[in-house]
N, C-alpha and C positions, 0 to 999 in steps of 0.2 A: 432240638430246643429243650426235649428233657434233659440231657444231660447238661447241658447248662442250667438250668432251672437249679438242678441238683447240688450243683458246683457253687452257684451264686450264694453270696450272702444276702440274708430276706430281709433282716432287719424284724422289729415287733412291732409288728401291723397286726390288725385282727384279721379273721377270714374274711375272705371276699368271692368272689364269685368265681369258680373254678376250682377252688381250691378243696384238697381234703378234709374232711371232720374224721380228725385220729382218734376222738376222746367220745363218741356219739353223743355229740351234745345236738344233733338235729333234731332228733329223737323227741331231747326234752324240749326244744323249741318246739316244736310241730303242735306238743300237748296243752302248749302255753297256750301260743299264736288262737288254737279252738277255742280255749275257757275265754281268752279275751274277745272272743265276738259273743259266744255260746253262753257264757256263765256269769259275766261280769255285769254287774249293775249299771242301769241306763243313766245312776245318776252321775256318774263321772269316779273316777278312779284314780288313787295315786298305787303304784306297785314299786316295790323300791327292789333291785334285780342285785344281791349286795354279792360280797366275794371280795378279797385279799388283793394289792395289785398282784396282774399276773397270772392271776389263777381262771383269765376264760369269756372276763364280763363283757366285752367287746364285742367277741366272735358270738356269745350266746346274742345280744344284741341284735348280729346282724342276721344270724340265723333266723330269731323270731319275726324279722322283717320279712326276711326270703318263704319264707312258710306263710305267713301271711298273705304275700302274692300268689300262693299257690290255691286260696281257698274258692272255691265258687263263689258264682257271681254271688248268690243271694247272701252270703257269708262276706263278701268283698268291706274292707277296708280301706282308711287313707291313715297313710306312715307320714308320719312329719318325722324327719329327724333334726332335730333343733341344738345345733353347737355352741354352747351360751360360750365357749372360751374360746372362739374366735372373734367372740363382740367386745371392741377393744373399750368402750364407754357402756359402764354397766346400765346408766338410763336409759341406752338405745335396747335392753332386753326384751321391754312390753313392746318394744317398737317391731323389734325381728320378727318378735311371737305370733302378735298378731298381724303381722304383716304373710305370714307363710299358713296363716291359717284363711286368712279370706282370700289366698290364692289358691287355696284347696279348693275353698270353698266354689268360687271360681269354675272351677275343674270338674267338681262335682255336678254341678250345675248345666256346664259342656254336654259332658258326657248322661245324663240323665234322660229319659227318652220314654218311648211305651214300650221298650222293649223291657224298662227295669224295674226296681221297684221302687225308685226316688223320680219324684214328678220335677219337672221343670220350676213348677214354681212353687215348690217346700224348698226349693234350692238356693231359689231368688231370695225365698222369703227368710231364710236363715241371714243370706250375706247381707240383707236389707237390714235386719234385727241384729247384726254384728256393727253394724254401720251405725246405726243410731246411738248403740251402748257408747261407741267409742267417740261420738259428738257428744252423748251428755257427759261425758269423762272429761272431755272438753271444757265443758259450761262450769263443772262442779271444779276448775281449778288446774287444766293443764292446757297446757296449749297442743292440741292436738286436729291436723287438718286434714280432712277428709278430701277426699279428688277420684270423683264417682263417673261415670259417664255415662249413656242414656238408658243402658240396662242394669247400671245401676250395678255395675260388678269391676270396679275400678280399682287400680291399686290404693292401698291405706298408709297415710304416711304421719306424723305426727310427732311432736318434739315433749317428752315428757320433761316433767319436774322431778323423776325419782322415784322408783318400783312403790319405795315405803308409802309417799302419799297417795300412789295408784290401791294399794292394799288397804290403806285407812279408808280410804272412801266407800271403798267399793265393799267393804264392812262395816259400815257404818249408815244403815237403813235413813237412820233422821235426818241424816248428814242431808241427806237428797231424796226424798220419797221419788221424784219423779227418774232417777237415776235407778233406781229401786225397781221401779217398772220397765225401766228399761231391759236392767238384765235380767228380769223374770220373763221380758217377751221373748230377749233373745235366748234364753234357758227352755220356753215352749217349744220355740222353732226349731234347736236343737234336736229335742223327742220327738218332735214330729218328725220330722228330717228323717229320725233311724238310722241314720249312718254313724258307723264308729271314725274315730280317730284319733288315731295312737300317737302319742308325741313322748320319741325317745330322748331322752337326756343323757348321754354318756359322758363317762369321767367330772361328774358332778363335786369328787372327792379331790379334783384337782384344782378348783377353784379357791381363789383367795375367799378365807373366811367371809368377809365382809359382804360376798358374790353369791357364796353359797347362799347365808339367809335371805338376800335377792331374789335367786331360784326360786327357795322354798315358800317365800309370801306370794311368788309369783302363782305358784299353780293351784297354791292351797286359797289363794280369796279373790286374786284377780281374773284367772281363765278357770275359776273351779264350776265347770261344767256340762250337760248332760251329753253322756255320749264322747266325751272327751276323756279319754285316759293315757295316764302319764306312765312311762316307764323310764323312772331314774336308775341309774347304775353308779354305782358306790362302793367304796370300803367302808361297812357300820365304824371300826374303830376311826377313822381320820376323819370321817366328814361327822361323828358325835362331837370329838375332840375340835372343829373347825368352829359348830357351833356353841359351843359353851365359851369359846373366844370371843368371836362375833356377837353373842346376844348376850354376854356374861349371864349365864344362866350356871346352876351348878351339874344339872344333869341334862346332855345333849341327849340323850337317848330318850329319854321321855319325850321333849321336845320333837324328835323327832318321829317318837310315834304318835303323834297328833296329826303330823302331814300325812305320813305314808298309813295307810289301811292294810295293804299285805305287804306281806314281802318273799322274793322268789330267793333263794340260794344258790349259787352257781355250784354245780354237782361237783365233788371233793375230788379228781382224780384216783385212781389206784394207784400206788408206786409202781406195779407192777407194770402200770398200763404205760406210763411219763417212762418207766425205763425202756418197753418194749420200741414206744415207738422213737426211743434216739437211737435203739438200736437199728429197728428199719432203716431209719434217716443216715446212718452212721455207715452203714454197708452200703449205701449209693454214696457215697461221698470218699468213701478210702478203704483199702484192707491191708490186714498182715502182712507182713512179708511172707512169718513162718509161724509154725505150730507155738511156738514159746512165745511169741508175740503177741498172737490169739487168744492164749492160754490167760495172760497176762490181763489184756484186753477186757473180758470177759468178768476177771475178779474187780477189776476199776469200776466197771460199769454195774454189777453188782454190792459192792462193798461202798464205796465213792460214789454213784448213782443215785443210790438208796440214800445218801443220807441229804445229796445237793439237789436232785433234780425233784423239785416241791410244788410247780405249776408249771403251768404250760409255756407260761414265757422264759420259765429258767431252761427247759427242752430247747424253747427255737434260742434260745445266746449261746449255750454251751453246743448246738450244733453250727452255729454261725462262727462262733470261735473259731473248731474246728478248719470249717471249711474257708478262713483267712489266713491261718495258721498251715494247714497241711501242704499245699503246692507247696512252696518253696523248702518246707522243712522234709518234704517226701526226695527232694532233688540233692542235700542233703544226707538222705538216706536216715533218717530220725529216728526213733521207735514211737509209732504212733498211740501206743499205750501209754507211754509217759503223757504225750499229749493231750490225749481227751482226760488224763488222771489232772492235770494241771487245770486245764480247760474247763471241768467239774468243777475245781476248786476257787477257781476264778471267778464265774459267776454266783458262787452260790460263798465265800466266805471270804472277799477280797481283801480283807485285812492277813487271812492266813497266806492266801497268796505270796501276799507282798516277805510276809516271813518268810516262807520256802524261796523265795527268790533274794533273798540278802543270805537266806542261809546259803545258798550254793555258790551264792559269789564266794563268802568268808571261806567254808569250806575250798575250795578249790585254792583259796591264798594260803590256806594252813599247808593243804598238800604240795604244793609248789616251794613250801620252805618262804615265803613271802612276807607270813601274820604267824604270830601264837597265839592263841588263847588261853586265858588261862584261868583254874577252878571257879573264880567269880564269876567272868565273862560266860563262862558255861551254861552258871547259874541264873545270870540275866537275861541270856538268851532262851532256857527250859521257860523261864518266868512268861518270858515274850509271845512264846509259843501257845502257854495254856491259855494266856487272856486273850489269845483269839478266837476262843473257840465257847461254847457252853460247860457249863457245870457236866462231866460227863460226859463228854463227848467221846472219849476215849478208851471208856470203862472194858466195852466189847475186846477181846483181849486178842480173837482174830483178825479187826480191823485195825487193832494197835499194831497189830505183825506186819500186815499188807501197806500200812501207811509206812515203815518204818524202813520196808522193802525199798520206797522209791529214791531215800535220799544219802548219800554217802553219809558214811560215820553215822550213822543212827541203829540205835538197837532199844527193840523193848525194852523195859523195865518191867519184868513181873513180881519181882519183890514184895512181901508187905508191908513195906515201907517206904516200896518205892514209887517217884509219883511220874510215872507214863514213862518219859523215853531217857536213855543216855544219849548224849547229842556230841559231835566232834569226833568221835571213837576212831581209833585206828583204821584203816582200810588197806586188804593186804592188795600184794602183786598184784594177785590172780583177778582181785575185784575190782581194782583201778583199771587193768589193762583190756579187761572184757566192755565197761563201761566203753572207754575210749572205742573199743573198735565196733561197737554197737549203735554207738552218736546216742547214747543215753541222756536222762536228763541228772543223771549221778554222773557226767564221764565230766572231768576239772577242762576239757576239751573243749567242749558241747552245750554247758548246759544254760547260757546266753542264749543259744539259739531259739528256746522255747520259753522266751522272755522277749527279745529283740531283733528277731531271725539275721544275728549277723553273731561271730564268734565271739569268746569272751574280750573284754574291754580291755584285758592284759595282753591280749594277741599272742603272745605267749604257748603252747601248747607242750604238755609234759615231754616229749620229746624233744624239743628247742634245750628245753631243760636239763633232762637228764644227758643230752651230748655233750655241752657246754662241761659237767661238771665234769663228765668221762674224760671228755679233753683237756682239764685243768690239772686231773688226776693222772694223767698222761707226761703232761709237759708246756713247760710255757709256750713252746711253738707252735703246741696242738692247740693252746687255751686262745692264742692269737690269731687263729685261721680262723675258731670257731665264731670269733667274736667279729671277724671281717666278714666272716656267712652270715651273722645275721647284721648285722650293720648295709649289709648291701638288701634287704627283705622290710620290705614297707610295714608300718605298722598301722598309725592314725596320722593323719595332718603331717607335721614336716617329723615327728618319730618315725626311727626304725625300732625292729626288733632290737637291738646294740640298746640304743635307750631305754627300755624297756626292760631290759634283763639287769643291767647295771641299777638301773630305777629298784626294783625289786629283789637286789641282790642287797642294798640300803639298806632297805624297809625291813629287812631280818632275815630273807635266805643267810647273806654270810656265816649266820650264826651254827649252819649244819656245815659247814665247811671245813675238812679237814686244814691243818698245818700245812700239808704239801701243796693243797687245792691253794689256799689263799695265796703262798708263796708265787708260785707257776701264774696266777692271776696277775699279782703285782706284776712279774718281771712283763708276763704278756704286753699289759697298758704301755708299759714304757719301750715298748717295740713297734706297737700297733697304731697309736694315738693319732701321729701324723699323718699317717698310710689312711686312716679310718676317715680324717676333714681333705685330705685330699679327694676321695673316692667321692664324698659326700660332703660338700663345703658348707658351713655354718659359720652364723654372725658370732663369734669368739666375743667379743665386749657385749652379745646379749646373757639375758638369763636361763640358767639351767640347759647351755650346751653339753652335749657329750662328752668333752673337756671337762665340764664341771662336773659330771654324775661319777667320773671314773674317779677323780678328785677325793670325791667324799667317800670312796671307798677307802682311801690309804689309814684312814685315822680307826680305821672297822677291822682292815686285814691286818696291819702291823700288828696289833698288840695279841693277835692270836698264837706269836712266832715268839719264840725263847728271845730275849734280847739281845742276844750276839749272831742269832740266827738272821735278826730282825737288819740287825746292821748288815751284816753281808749283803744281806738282800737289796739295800736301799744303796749299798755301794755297788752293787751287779746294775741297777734299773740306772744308776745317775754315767755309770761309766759305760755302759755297752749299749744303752737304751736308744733305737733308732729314732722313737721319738722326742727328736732335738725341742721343739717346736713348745710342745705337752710339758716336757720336762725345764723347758724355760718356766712356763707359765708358775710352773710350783715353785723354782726357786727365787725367780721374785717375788711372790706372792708371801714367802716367808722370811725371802729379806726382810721385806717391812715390817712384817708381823712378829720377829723376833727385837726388830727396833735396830736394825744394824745397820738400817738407811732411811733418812725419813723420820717422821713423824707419828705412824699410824702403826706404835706397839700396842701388840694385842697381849688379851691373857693368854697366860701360856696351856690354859686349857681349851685356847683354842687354835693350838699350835699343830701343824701336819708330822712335824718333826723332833722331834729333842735338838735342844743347843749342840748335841754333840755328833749328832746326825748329821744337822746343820753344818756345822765344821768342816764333814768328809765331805758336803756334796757341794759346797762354795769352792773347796779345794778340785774335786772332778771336773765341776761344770768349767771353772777358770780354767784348766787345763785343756779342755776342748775345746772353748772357742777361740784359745789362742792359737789352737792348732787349724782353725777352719781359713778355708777363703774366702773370697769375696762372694764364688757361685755356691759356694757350701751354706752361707747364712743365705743370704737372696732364694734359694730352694726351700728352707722352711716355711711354714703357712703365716708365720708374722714375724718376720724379718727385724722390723725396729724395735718392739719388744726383745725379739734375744741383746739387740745393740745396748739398751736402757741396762738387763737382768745384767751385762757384764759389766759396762762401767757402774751397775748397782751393786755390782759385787766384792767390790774396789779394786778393780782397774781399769784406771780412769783414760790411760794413754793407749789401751789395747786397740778396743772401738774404734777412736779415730783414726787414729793410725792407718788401719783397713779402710776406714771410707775412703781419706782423703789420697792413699793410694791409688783408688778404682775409680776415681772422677778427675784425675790428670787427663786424659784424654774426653775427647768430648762422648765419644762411643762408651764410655764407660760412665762418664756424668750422667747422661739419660739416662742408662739401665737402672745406676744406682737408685737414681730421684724416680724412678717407677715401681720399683722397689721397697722403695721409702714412703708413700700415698698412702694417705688413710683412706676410709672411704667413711661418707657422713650418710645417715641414715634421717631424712627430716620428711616432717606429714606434708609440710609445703610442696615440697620441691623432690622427691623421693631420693632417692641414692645419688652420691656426686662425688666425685672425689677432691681431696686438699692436700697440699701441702704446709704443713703448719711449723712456724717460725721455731716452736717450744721443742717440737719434734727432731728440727735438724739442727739447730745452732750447737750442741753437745757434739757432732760431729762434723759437721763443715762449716765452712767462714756463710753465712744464710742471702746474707746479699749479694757475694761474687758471686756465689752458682747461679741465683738467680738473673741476675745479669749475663752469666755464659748461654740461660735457655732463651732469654731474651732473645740475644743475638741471634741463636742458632734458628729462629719462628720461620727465617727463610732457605735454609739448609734442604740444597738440594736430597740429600737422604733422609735423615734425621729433621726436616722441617716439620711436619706432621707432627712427630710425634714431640716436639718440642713444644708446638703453639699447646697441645693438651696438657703438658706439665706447667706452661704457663699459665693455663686457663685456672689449674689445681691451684698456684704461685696465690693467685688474687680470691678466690675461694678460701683459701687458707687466711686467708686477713679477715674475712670478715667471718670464722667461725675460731 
């Protein structure tokens, strides 16, 4: 169970019972817990137990309870812990209060005896004198109903008008002389009574303003009395700052040194002490692999330690972090020094965080050849960096070094004039490829994982990379293998790697590509394209297919090739390119958009091609499909597209020709008209297939074939698959 205990994340709870005090804060409750029986006035007491969030108030809190229960009898106390911010109606407050006090009281009362030194009936006589105040409270203006039973120790139930009028009355002698007497008797019976009772109030500083001055007329005029002390726990700045809201007052601090009489400080930790013990904590929970790791380790936790871990709750996050973080990143194989460096930084400066975490994305897209940035972008980003931090944060010129250590392309600035770090800088071989094989949080591989424990979002990694380029550098046939390797390698959702490399090779790799790289690219696409939707078939008329990304590479790679170079090239891809299919898709696509068919001329700057480009590859492409057959088109990945791109290319008589030869027989009519089927994508109805009238009348007569599948719906061979072409026939009308 320990080592689970170890492994679990605790969450920020305060201490509770079992647990360690790493920081001996028992020590100072034990001393408290005394003075508050020992030392503290019979006439009732407020103590205000203040402290920073995070820094203790809680666990001090519950220590002074626990030491309390520890003290002899004749010392013995009653602990009320009274949680005003689970009372969802602040007028049921007086209600809780005193409702948890006259079941003490109750208790007290039980338990009193000749063995003690509280009588039975100083017992009675307190909850009798608790009972009456809270009936003339009653008579003077609340509706408040008592329900006693015959000894007169019943529960107290009652429905107020609002803390404010409970505090005005109960302040206000003339208001009610006989109220007056009320709580002077029950103020007697208290003192005589002799019993203490401590009523803690924590997290006072997290109530709504309006709550808090609730609280504080509560205990300062309504229950202010003998033998009753209060222990509020607070942050002086936010709950000063709650009431000068709430009571529009200009100074909350005065104010509220009229309630509280003392106040305890929650003891400051030592740095030394918040770092030793995440180190304890940090050694049952994970270790080095190796000496440099440790090494490494060690100045994080010193350097980055010192300057995050500031309370006791910043200790348990950043070890909680840790131990959500470490399994999977350990399996992985991580450096767990980067981790807890990040981890540190997380909980303790989460705006910087988030900078080191866009910096290592961008970084990692610069190295990939992806992104440039450039002198401005540098400059916005240095800017990004300082305003997350203090004036000064970075002065230390050894923790400038250590920080500078963790993240690629960063280097001091020791300059005197210069202001903290150079950011982006080059990163050689040697320190790219050690990152990588280290699963660092510098490695352009890795460093997602110590953000979202899965790779980076580019999926990507420098060696997908750098083969692809080697292979391009190689030859088109190597750049085409390389590009069906990753086309067959999943990436996110329906991408593969192929997407993603083509995506990013867009986005401004291309632009480190040599001449020959770019070349061998092109001719690759126009080899590969159809091989690539056959392997892995995608919706061609959606957006941003594979088709489409290799696409917008043509108008990026051309123009990096001398212009006569350029031409060859586009005459090698149009006249030898296996992908029939891809290479339709462009020369229709530019028929139109040079305006040589159609309607839909575009500007020529948004042209794939030059007019004169264009020329040779109307001339190629006619030349091929006139040479094809009927199983050479029906083999590509969209069949009636190529049909359209030739008679769009003008020839008009080619196309049909070939149809209307290969639907003479009826064996060849199916194939063709299955060949010819769109398919319709709708949220109705999902996928379905059609035959559509626009589609075939350019190459068959649309009514006789349809009337040939007609016929054939009973055909002992071909019947089946004729009633489905006719199902498509009537689908086809009505889309």
């Amino acid at each position: 169970m320990a080592g689970i205990r170890n492994h679990s994340v605790r969450g920020d709870r305060a201490l509770n019972s079992g647990d360690e005090d790493k920081l001996g804060f028992r020590d100072v409750a034990k001393r408290i817990a005394t003075s508050l029986v020992d030392r503290a006035s019979e006439d009732g007491l407020v103590i205000g137990v203040e402290g920073a969030w995070g820094s203790g108030k809680s666990s001090l809190l519950f220590l002074i309870g626990d030491e309390l229960g520890k003290l002899p009898k004749d010392q013995e106390s009653t602990v009320i812990n009274f949680r005003p911010w689970l009372i969802g109606n602040r007028d049921a407050l007086i209600t809780s209060l005193f409702g948890e006090l006259s079941t003490q009281l109750d208790q007290v009362a039980l338990s009193a005896g000749d063995a003690t030194r509280i009588s039975v009936a100083k017992a009675k006589e307190a909850g009798e004198a608790l009972r009456n105040f809270m009936s003339g409270l009653s008579k003077a203006g609340s509706a408040i109903e008592v329900a006693g039973d015959a000894s007169g120790f019943g529960p107290v139930k009652w429905f107020g008008k609002g803390l404010k009028a409970f505090g005005e009355m109960a302040g206000k002698r003339s208001a009610s002389p006989q109220l007056s007497r009320l709580k002077d008797k029950l103020a007697k019976s208290l003192r005589e009574l002799g019993h203490r009772f401590i009523i803690t109030i924590d997290d006072v500083d997290r109530l709504e303003p309006s709550e808090v001055i609730e609280i504080l007329r509560l205990v300062r005029s309504v229950v202010d009395l003998p033998n009753v002390i209060y222990l509020l726990c607070y942050d002086s700045d936010i709950l000063t700052h709650s009431i000068e809201k709430a009571a529009d007052v200009k100074n909350g601090k005065s104010y509220l040194e009229k309630i509280v009489q003392l106040t305890v400080m929650v003891p400051k930790p030592e740095p030394l002490q918040l770092r030793q013990w995440f180190t304890d904590e940090l050694h049952l929970i994970a270790s080095a692999k190796d000496e440099d790791e440790l090494s490494r380790l060690k100045v994080v936790i010193d350097y980055e330690g010192g300057r995050q871990l500031r309370t006791p709750r910043s200790v348990v996050r950043a070890l909680d972090g840790v131990r959500f973080f470490w399994p999977p990143l350990r399996e992985e194989k991580a450096d767990l020094a980067d981790l807890v460096w990040l981890q540190l930084i997380k909980d303790g400066n989460p705006a910087l965080y988030r900078w080191i975490e866009e910096y290592c994305a961008t970084a990692a897209m610069v190295s990939l050849g992806a992104a440039r940035i450039d002198k401005a972008e540098k400059a916005r980003q240095h800017a990004a960096l300082l305003a997350t931090v203090s004036d000064g944060h970075f002065n230390e010129l050894m923790y400038r070094h250590y920080f500078a250590e963790q993240l690629p392309g960063v280097e001091p600035d020791y300059s005197e004039d210069g202001n903290g770090f150079k950011i982006f800088g080059p990163v050689s071989d040697r320190e790219r490829d050690e990152a990588i094989r280290n699963v660092r949080l510098a490695s352009l591989d890795h460093h997602r994982l110590y953000f979202a424990l899965v790779g980076p979002s580019h999926a990507l990694t420098h060696a997908n990379f750098t083969s692809m380029w080697a292979a391009a550098e190689a030859g088109a046939d190597e750049a085409g293998a390389a590009l069906l390797r990753l086309q067959g390698e999943h990436a996110t959702g329906t991408l593969t790697k192929a997407d993603l490399l083509l995506e990013r090779t867009a986005s401004g790799a291309y632009d480190f590509l040599t001449p020959k790289q770019c070349e061998n690219l092109l001719v690759a696409l126009s080899d590969v394209m159809d091989e690539a939707y056959r392997r892995h078939p995608f919706d061609q008329s959606w957006v941003s297919s594979l088709w489409d990304r290799a696409e917008r590479l043509i108008p990026l790679l051309l123009p990096r090739l001398e212009a006569a170079r350029g031409l060859v090239v586009v005459r090698e891809m149009f006249r030898d390119g296996a992908a029939i299919g891809w290479l339709t898709s462009l020369f229709r696509k530019e028929t139109f958009a040079h305006g040589r068919y159609g309607n839909k001329l575009r500007p020529e700057g948004e042209w794939l091609f030059t007019n004169a480009q264009l020329d040779h590859i109307t001339e190629l492409m006619l030349r091929r499909y006139q040479a094809m057959s009927a199983g050479d088109v029906f083999s590509c990945p969209k069949p009636i597209s190529l049909l359209f791109a030739w008679q769009q290319g003008g020839d008009d008589k080619g196309p049909r020709e070939l149809v209307e030869r290969n639907v003479v027989a009826d064996e060849g009519l199916v194939e063709t008209l299955e060949h010819l089927t769109s398919t319709i994508n709708s949220s109705d109805r999902g996928k379905f297939a059609v035959l559509q009238k626009d589609n075939l009348t350019p190459f068959v007569d649309y009514e006789r074939v349809r009337e040939r599948i007609n016929a054939l719906k009973e055909h002992s061979v071909l019947g089946a698959r004729a009633r489905r072409l006719s199902i498509a026939f009537d689908q086809g009308t009505e889309y």
